[in-house]
PDB file of the backbone (N, CA, C, O) and the ligand in Angstrom, with CONECT records:
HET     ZN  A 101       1
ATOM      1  N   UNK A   1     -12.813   1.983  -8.256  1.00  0.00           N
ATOM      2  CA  UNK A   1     -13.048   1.213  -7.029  1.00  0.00           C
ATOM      3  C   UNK A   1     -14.260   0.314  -7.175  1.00  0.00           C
ATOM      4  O   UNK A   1     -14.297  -0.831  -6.726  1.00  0.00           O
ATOM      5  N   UNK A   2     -15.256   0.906  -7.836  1.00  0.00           N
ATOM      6  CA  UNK A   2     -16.191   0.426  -7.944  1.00  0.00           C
ATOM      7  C   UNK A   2     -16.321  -0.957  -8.752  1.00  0.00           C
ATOM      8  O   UNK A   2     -17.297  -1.679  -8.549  1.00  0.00           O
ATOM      9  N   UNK A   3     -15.317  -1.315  -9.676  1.00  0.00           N
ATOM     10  CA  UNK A   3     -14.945  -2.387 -10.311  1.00  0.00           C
ATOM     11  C   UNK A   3     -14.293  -3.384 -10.092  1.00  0.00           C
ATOM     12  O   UNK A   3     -14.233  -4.351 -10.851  1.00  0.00           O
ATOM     13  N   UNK A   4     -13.466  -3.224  -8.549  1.00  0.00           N
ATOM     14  CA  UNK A   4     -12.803  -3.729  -7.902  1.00  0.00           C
ATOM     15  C   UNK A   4     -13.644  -4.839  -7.269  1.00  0.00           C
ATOM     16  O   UNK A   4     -14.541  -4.465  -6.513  1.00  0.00           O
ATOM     17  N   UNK A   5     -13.456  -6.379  -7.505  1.00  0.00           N
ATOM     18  CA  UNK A   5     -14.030  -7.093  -6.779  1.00  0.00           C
ATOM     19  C   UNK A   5     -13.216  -7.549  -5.466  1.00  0.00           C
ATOM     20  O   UNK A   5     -11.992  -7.493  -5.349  1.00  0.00           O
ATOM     21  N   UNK A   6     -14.573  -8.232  -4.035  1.00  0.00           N
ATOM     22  CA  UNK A   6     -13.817  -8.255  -2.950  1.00  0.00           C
ATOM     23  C   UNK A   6     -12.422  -8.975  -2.905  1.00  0.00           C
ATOM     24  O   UNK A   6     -11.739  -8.826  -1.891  1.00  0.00           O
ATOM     25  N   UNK A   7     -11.888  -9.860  -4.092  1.00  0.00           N
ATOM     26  CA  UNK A   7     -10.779 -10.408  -3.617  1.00  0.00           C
ATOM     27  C   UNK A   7      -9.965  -9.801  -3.547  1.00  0.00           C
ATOM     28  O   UNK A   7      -9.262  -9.844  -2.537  1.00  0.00           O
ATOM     29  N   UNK A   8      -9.618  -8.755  -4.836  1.00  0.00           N
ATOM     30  CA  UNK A   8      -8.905  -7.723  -5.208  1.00  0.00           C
ATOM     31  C   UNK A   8      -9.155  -6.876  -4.079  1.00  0.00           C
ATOM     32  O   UNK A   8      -8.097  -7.289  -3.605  1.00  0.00           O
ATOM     33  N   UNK A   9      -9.479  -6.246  -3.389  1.00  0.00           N
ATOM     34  CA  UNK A   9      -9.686  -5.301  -2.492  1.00  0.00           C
ATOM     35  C   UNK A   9      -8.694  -5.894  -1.110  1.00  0.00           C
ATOM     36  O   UNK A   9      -7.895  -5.148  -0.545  1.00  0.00           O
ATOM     37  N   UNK A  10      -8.925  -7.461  -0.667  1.00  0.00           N
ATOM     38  CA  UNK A  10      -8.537  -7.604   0.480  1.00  0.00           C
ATOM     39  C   UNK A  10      -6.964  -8.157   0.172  1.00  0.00           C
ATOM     40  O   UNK A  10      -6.199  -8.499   1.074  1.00  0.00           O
ATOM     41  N   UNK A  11      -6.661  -8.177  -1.119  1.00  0.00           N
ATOM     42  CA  UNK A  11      -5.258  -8.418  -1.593  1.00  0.00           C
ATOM     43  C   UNK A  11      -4.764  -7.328  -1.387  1.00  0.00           C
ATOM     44  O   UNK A  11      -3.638  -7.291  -0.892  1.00  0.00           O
ATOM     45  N   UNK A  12      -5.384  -6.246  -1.671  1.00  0.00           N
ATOM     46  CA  UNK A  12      -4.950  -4.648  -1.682  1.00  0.00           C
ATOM     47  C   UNK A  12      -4.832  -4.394  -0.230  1.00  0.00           C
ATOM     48  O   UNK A  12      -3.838  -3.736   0.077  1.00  0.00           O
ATOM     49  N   UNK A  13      -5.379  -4.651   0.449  1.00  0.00           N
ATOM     50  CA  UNK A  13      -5.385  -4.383   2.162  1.00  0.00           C
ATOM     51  C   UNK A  13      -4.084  -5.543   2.864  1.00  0.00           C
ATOM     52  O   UNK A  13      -3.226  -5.134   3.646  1.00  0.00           O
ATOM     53  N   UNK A  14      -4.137  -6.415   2.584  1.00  0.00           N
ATOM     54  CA  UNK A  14      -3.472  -7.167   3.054  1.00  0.00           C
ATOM     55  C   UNK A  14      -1.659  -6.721   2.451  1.00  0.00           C
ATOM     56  O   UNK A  14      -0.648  -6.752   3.154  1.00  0.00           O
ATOM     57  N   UNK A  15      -1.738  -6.373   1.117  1.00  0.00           N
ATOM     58  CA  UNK A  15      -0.565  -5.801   0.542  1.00  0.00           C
ATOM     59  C   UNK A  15      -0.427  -3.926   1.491  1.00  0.00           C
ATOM     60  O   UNK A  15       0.744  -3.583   1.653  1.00  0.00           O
ATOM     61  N   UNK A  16      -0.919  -3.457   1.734  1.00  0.00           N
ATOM     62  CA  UNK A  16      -0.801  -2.062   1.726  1.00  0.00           C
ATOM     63  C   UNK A  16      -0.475  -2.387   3.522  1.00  0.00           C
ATOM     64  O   UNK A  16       0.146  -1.564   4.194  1.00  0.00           O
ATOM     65  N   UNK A  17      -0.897  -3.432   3.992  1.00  0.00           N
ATOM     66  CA  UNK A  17      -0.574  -3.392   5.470  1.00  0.00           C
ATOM     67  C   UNK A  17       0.845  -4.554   5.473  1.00  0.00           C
ATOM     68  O   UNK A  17       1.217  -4.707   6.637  1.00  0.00           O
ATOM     69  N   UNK A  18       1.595  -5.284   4.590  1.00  0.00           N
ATOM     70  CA  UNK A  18       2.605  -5.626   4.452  1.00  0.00           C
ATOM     71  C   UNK A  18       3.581  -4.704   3.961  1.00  0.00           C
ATOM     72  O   UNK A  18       4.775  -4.943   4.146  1.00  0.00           O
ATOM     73  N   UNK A  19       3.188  -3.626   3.326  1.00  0.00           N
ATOM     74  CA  UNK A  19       4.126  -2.967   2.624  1.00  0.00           C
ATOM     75  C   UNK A  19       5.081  -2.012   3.097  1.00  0.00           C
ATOM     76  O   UNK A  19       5.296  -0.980   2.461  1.00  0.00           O
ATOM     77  N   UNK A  20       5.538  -2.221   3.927  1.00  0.00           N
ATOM     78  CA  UNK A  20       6.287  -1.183   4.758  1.00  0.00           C
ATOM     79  C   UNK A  20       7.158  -2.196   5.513  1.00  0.00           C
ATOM     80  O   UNK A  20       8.233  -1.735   5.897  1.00  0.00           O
ATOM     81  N   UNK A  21       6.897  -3.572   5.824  1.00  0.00           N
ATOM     82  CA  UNK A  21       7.889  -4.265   6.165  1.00  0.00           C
ATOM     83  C   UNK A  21       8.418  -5.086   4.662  1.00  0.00           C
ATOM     84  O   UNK A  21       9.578  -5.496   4.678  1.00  0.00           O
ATOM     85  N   UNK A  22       7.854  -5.248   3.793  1.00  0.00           N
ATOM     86  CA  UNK A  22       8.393  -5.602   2.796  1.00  0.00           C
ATOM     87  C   UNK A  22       9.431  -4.002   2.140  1.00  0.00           C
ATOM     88  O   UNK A  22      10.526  -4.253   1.638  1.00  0.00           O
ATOM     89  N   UNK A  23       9.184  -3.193   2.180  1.00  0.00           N
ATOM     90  CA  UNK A  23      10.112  -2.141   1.731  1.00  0.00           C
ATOM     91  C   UNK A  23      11.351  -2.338   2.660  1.00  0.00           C
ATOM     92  O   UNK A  23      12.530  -2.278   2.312  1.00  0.00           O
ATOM     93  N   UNK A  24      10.951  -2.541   3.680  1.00  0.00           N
ATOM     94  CA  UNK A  24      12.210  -2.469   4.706  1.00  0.00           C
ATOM     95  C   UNK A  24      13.137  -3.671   4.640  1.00  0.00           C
ATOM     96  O   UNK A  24      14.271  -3.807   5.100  1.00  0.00           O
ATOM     97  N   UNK A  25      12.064  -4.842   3.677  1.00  0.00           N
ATOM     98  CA  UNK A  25      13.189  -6.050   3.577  1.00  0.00           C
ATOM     99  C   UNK A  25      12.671  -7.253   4.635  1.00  0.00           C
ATOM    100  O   UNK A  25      12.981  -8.433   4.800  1.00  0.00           O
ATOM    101  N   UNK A  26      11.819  -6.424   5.197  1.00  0.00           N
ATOM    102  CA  UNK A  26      11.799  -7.736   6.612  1.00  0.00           C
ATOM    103  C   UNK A  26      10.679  -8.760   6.795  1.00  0.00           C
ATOM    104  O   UNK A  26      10.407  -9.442   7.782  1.00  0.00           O
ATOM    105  N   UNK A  27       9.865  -8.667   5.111  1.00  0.00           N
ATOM    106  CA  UNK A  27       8.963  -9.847   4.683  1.00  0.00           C
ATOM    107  C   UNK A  27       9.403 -10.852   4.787  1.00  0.00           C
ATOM    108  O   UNK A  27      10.625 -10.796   4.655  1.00  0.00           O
ATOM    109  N   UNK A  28       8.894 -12.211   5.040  1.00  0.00           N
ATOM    110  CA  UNK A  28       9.186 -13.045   4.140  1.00  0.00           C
ATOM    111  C   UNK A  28       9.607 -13.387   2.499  1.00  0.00           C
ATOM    112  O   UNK A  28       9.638 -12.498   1.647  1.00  0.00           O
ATOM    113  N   UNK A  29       9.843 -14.460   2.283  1.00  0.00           N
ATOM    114  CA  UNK A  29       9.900 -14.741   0.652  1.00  0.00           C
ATOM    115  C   UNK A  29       8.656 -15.023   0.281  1.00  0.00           C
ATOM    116  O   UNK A  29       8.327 -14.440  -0.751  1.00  0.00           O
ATOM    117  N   UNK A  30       7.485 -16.018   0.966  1.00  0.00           N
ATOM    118  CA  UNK A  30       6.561 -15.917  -0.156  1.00  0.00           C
ATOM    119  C   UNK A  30       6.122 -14.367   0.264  1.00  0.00           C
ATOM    120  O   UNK A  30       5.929 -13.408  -0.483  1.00  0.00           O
ATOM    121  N   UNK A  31       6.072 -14.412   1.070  1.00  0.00           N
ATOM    122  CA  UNK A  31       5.047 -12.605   1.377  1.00  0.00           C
ATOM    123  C   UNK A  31       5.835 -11.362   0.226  1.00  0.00           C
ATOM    124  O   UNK A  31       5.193 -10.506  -0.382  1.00  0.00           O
ATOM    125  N   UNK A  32       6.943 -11.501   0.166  1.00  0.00           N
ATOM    126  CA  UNK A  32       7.094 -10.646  -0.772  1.00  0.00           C
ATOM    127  C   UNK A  32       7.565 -10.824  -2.475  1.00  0.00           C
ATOM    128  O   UNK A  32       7.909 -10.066  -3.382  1.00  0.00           O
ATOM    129  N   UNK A  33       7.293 -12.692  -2.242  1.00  0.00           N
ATOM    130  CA  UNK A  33       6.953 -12.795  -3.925  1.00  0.00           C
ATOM    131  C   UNK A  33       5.395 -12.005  -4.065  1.00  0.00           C
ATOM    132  O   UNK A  33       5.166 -11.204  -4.972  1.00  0.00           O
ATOM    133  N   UNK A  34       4.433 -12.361  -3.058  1.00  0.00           N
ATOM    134  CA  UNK A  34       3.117 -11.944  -3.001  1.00  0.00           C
ATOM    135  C   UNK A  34       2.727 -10.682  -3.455  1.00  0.00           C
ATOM    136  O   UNK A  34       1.748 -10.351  -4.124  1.00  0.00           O
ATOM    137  N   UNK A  35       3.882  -9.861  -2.865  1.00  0.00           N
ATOM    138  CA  UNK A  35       3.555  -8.234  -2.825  1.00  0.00           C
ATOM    139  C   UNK A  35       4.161  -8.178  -4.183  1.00  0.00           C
ATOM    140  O   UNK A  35       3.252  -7.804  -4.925  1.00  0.00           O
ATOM    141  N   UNK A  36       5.202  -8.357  -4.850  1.00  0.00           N
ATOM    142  CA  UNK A  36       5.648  -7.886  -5.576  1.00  0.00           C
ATOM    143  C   UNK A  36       4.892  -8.848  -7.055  1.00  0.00           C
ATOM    144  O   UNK A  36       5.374  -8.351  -8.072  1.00  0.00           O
ATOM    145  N   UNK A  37       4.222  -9.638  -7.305  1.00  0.00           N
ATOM    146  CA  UNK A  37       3.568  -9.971  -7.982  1.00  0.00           C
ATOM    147  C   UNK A  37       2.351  -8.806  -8.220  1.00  0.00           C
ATOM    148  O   UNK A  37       2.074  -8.199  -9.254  1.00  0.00           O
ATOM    149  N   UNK A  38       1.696  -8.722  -6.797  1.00  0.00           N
ATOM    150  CA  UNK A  38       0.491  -7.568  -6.937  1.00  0.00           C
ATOM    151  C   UNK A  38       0.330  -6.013  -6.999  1.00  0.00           C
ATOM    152  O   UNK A  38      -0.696  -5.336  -7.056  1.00  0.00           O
ATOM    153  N   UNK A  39       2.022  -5.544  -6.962  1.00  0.00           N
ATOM    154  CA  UNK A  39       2.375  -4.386  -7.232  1.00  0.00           C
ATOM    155  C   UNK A  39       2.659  -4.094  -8.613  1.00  0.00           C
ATOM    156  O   UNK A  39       2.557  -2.933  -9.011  1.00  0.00           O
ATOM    157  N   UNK A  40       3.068  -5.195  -9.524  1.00  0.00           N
ATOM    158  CA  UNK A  40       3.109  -5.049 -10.787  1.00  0.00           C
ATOM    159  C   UNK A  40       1.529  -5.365 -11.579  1.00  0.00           C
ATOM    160  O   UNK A  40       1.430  -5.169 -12.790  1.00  0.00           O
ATOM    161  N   UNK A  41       0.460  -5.816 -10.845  1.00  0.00           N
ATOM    162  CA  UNK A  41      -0.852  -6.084 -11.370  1.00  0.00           C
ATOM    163  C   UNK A  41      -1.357  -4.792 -10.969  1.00  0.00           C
ATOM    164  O   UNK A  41      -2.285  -4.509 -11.727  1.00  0.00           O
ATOM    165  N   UNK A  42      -1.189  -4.004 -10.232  1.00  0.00           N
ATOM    166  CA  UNK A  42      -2.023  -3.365  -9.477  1.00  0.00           C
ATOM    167  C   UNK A  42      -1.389  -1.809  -9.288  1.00  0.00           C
ATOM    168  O   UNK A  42      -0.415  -1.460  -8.622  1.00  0.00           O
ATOM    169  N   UNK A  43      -2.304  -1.007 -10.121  1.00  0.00           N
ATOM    170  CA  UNK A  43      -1.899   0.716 -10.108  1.00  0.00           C
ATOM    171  C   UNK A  43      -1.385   0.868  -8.741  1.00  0.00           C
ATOM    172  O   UNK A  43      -0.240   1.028  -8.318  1.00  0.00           O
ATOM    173  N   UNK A  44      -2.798   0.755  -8.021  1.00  0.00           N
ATOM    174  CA  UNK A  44      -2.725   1.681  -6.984  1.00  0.00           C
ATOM    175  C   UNK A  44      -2.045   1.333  -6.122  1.00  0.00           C
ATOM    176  O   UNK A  44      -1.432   2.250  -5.575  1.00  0.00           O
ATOM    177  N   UNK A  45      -1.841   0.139  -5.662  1.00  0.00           N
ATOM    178  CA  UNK A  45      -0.770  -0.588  -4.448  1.00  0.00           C
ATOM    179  C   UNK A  45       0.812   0.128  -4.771  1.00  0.00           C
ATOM    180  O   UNK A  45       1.624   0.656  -4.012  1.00  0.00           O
ATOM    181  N   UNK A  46       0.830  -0.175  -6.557  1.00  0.00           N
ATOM    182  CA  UNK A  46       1.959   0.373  -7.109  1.00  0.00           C
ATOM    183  C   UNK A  46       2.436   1.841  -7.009  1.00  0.00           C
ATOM    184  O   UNK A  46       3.571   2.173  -7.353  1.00  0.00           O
ATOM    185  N   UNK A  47       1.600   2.625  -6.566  1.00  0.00           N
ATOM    186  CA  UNK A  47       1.870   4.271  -6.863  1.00  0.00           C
ATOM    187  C   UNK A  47       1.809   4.065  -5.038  1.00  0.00           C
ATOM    188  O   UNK A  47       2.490   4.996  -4.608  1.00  0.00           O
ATOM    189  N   UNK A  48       1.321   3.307  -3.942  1.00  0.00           N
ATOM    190  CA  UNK A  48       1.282   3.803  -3.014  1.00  0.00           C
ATOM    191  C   UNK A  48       2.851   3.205  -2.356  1.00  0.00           C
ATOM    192  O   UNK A  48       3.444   3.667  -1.381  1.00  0.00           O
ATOM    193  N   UNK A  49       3.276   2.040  -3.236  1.00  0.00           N
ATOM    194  CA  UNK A  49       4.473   1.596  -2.376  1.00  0.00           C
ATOM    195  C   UNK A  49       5.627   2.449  -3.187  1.00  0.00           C
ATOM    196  O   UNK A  49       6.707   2.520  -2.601  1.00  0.00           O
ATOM    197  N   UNK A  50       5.541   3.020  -4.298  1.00  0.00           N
ATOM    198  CA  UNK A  50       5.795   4.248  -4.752  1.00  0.00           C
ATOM    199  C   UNK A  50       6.416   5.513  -3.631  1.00  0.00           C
ATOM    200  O   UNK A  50       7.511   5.836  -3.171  1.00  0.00           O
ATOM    201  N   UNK A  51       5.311   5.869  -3.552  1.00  0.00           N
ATOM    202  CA  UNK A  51       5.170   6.813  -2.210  1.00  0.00           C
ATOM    203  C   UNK A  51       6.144   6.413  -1.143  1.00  0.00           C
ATOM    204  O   UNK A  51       7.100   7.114  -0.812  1.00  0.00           O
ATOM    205  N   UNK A  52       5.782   4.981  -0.504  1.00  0.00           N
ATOM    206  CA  UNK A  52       6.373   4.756   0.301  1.00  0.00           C
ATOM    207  C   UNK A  52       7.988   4.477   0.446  1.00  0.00           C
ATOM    208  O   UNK A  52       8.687   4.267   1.437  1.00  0.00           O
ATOM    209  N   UNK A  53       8.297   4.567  -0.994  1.00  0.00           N
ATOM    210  CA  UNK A  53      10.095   4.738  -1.109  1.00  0.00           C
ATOM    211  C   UNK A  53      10.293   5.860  -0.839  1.00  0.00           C
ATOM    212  O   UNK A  53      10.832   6.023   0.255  1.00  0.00           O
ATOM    213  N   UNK A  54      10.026   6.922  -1.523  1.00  0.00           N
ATOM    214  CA  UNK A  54       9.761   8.456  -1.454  1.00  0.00           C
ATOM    215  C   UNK A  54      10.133   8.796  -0.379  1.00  0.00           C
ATOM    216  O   UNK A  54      11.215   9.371  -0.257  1.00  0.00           O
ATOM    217  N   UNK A  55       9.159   8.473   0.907  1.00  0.00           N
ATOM    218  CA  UNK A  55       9.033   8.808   2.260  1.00  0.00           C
ATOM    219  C   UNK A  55      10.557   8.242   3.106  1.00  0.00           C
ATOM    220  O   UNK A  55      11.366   8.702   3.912  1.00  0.00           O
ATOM    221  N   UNK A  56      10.378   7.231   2.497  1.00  0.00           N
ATOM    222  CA  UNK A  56      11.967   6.234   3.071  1.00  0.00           C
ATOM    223  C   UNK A  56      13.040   7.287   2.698  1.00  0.00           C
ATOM    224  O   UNK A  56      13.708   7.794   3.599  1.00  0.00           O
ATOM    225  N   UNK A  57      13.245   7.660   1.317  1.00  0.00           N
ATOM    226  CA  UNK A  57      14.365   7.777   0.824  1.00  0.00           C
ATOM    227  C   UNK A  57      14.501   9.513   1.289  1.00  0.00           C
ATOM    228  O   UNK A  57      15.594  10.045   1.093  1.00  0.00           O
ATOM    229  N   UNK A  58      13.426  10.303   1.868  1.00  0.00           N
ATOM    230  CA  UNK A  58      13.535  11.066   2.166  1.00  0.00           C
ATOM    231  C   UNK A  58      14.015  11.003   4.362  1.00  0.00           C
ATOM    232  O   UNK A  58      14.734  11.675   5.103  1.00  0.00           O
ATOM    233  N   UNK A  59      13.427  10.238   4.473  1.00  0.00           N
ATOM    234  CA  UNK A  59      13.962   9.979   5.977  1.00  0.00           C
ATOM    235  C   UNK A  59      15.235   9.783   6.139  1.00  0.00           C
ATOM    236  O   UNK A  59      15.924  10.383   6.965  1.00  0.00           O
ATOM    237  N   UNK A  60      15.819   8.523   4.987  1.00  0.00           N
ATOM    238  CA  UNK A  60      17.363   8.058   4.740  1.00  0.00           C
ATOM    239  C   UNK A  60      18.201   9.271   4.799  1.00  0.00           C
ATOM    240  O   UNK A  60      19.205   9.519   5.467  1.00  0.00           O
ATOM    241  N   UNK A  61      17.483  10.026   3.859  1.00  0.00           N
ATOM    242  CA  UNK A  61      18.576  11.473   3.481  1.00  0.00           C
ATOM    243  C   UNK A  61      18.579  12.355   4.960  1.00  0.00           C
ATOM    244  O   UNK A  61      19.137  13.400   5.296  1.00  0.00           O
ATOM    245  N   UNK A  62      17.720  11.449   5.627  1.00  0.00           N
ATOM    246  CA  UNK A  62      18.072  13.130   7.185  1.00  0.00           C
ATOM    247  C   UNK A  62      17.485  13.890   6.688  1.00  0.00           C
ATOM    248  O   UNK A  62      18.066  14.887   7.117  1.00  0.00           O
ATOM    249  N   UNK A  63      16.478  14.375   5.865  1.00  0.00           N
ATOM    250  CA  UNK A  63      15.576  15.455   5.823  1.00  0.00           C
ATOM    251  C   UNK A  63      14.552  15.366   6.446  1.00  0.00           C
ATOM    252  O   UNK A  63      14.354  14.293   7.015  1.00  0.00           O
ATOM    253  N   UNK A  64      13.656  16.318   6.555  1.00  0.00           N
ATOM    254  CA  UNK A  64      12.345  16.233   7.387  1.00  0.00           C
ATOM    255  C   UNK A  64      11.334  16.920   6.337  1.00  0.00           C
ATOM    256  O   UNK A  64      10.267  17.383   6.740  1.00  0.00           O
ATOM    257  N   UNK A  65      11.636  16.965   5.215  1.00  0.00           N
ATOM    258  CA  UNK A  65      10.652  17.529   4.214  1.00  0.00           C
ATOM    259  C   UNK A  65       9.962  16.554   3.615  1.00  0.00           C
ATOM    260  O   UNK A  65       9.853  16.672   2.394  1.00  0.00           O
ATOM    261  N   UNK A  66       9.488  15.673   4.092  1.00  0.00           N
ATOM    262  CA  UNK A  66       8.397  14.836   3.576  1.00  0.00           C
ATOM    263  C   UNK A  66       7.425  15.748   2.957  1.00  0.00           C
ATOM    264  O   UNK A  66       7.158  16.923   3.210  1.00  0.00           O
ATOM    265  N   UNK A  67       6.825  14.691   1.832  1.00  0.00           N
ATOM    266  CA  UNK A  67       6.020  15.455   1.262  1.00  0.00           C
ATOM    267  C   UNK A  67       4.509  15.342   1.884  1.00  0.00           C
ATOM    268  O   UNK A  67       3.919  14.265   1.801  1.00  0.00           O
ATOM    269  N   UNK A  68       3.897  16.467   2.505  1.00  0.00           N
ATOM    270  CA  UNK A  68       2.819  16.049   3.621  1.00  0.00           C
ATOM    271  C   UNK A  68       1.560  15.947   2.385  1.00  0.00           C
ATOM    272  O   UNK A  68       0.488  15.806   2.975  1.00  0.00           O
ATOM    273  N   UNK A  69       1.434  15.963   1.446  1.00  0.00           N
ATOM    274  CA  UNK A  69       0.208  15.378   0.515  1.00  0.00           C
ATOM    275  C   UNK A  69       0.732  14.350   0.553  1.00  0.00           C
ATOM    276  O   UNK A  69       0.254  13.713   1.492  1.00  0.00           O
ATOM    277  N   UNK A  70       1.609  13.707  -0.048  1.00  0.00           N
ATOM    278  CA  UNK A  70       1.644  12.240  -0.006  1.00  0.00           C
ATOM    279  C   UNK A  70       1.287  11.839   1.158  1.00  0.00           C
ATOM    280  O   UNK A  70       0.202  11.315   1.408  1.00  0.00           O
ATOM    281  N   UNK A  71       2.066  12.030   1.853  1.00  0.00           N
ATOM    282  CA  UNK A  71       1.889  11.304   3.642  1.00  0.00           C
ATOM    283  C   UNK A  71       0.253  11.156   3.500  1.00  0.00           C
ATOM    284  O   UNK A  71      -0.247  10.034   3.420  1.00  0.00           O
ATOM    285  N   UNK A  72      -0.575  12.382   3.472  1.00  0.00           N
ATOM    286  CA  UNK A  72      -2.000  12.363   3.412  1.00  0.00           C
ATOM    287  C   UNK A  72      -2.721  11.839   2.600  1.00  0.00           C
ATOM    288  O   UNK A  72      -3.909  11.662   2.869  1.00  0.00           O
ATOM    289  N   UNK A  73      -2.118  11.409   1.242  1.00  0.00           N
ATOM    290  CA  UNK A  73      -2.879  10.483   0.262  1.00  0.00           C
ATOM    291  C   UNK A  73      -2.449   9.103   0.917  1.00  0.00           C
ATOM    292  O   UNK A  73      -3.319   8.248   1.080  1.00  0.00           O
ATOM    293  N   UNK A  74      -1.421   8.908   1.215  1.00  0.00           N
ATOM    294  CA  UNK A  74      -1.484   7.426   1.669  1.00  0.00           C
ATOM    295  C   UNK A  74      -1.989   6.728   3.238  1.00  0.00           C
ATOM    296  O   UNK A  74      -1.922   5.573   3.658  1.00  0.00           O
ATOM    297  N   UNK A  75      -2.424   7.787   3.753  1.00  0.00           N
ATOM    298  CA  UNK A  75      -3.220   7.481   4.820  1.00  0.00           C
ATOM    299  C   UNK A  75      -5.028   7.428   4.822  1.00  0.00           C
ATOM    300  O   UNK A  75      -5.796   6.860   5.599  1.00  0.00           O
ATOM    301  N   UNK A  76      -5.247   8.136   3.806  1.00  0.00           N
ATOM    302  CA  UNK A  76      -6.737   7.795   3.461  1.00  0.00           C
ATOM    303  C   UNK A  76      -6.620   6.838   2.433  1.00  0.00           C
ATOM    304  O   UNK A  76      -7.642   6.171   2.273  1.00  0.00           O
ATOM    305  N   UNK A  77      -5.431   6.507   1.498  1.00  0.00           N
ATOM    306  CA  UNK A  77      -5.558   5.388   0.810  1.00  0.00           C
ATOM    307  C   UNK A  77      -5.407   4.180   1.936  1.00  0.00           C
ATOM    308  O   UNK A  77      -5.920   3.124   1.565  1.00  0.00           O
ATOM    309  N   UNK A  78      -5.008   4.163   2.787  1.00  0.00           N
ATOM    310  CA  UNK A  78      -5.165   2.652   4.085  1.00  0.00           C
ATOM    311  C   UNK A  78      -6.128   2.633   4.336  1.00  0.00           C
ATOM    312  O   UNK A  78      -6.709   1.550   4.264  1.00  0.00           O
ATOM    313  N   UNK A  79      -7.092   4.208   4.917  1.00  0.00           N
ATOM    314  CA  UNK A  79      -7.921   4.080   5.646  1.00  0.00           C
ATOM    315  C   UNK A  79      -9.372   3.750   4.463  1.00  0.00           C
ATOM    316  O   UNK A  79     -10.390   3.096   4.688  1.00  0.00           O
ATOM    317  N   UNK A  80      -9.005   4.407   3.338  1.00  0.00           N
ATOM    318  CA  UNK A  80     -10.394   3.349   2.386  1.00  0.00           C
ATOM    319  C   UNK A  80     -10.376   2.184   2.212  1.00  0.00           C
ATOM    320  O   UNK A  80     -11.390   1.488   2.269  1.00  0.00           O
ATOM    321  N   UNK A  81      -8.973   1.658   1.916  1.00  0.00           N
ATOM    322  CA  UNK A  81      -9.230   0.019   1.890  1.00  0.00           C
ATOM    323  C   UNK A  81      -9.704  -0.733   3.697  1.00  0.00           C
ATOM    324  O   UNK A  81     -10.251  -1.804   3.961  1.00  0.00           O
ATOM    325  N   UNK A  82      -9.340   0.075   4.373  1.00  0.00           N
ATOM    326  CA  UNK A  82      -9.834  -0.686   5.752  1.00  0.00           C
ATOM    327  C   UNK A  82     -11.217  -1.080   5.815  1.00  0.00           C
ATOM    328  O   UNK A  82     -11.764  -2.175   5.954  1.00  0.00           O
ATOM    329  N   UNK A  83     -12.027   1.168   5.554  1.00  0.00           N
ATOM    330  CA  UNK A  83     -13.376   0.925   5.748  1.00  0.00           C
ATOM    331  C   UNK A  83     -14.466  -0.420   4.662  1.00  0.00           C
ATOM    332  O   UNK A  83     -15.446  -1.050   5.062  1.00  0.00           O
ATOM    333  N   UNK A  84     -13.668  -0.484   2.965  1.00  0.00           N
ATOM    334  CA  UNK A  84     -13.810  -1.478   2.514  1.00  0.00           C
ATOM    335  C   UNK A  84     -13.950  -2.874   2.915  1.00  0.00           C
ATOM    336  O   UNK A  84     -14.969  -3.498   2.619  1.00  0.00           O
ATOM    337  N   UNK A  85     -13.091  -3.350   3.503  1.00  0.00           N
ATOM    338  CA  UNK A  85     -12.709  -4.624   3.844  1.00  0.00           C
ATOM    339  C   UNK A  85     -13.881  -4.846   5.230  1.00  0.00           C
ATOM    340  O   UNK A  85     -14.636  -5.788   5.471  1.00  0.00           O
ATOM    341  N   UNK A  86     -13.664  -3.658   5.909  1.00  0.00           N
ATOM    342  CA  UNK A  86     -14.787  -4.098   7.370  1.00  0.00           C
ATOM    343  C   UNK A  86     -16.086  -3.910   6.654  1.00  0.00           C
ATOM    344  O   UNK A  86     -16.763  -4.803   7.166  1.00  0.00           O
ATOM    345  N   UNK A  87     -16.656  -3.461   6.014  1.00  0.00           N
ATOM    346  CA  UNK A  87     -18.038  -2.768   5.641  1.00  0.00           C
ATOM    347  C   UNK A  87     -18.235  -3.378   4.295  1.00  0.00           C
ATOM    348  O   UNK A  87     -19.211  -2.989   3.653  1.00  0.00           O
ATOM    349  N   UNK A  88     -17.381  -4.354   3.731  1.00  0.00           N
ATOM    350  CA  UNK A  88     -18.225  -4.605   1.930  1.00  0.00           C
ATOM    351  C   UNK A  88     -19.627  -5.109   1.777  1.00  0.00           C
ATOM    352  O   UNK A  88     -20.347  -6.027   2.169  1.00  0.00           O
ATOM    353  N   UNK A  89     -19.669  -3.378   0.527  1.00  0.00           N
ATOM    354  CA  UNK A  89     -20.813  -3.422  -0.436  1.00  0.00           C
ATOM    355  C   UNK A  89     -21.786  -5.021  -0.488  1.00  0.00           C
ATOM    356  O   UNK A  89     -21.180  -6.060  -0.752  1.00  0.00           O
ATOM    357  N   UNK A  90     -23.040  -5.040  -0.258  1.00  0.00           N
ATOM    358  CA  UNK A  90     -23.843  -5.973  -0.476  1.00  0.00           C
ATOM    359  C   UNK A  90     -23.756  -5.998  -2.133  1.00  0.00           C
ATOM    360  O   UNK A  90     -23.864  -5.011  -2.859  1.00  0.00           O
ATOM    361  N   UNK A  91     -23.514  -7.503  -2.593  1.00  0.00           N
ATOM    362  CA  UNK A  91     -23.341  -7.320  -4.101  1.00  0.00           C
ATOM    363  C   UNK A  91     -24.416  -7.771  -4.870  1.00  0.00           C
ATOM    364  O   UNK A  91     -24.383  -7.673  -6.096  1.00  0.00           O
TER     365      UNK A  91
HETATM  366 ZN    ZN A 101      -3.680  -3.329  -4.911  1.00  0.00          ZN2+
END
C-alpha cells in the first residue's frame, strides 16, 4: 500500500465502487473498458472483483452460504481505499 501512489489508489476506489455494476453488466463501455484494463494491472482490484463473482455466483445458485470472510475482506478492502482517498498521506 505503501507504494501505491495517489493516482493508483483513487483508480482503485473509483474501480472498486464501479465494480459491482460493471459485474452486473450495467457499466458503460468506456467505464468498463476502464475497469477491465485496471483489473488486469492491478492484484488487488483483481482478487476483489474475483470475490465479487464468487458472491454473485453463489447468490445465482440460490444458496445463502456466502463465504462470510470474503464478504469481510471485501468490505474493509472498500473501507481502506475510502479512508485513503478522504485522508491521503502528506507526501
Ligand atoms: Zn486497483
Amino acid at each position: 500500500m505503501s507504494l501505491m501512489t495517489l493516482p493508483d489508489v483513487v483508480r482503485c476506489y473509483r474501480t472498486s465502487r464501479a465494480l459491482q455494476r460493471y459485474l452486473d453488466g450495467e457499466a458503460d463501455e468506456r467505464t468498463a473498458g476502464r475497469i477491465d484494463e485496471h483489473l488486469e494491472a492491478c492484484r488487488r482490484c483483481g482478487l476483489n472483483a474475483a470475490t465479487y463473482r464468487a458472491i454473485k455466483q453463489v447468490l445465482h445458485a440460490g444458496g445463502s452460504d456466502v463465504d462470510e470472510l470474503a464478504l469481510r475482506r471485501l468490505r474493509s478492502f472498500n473501507r481502506s481505499l475510502a479512508e485513503i482517498v478522504v485522508r491521503p498521506d502528506p507526501a
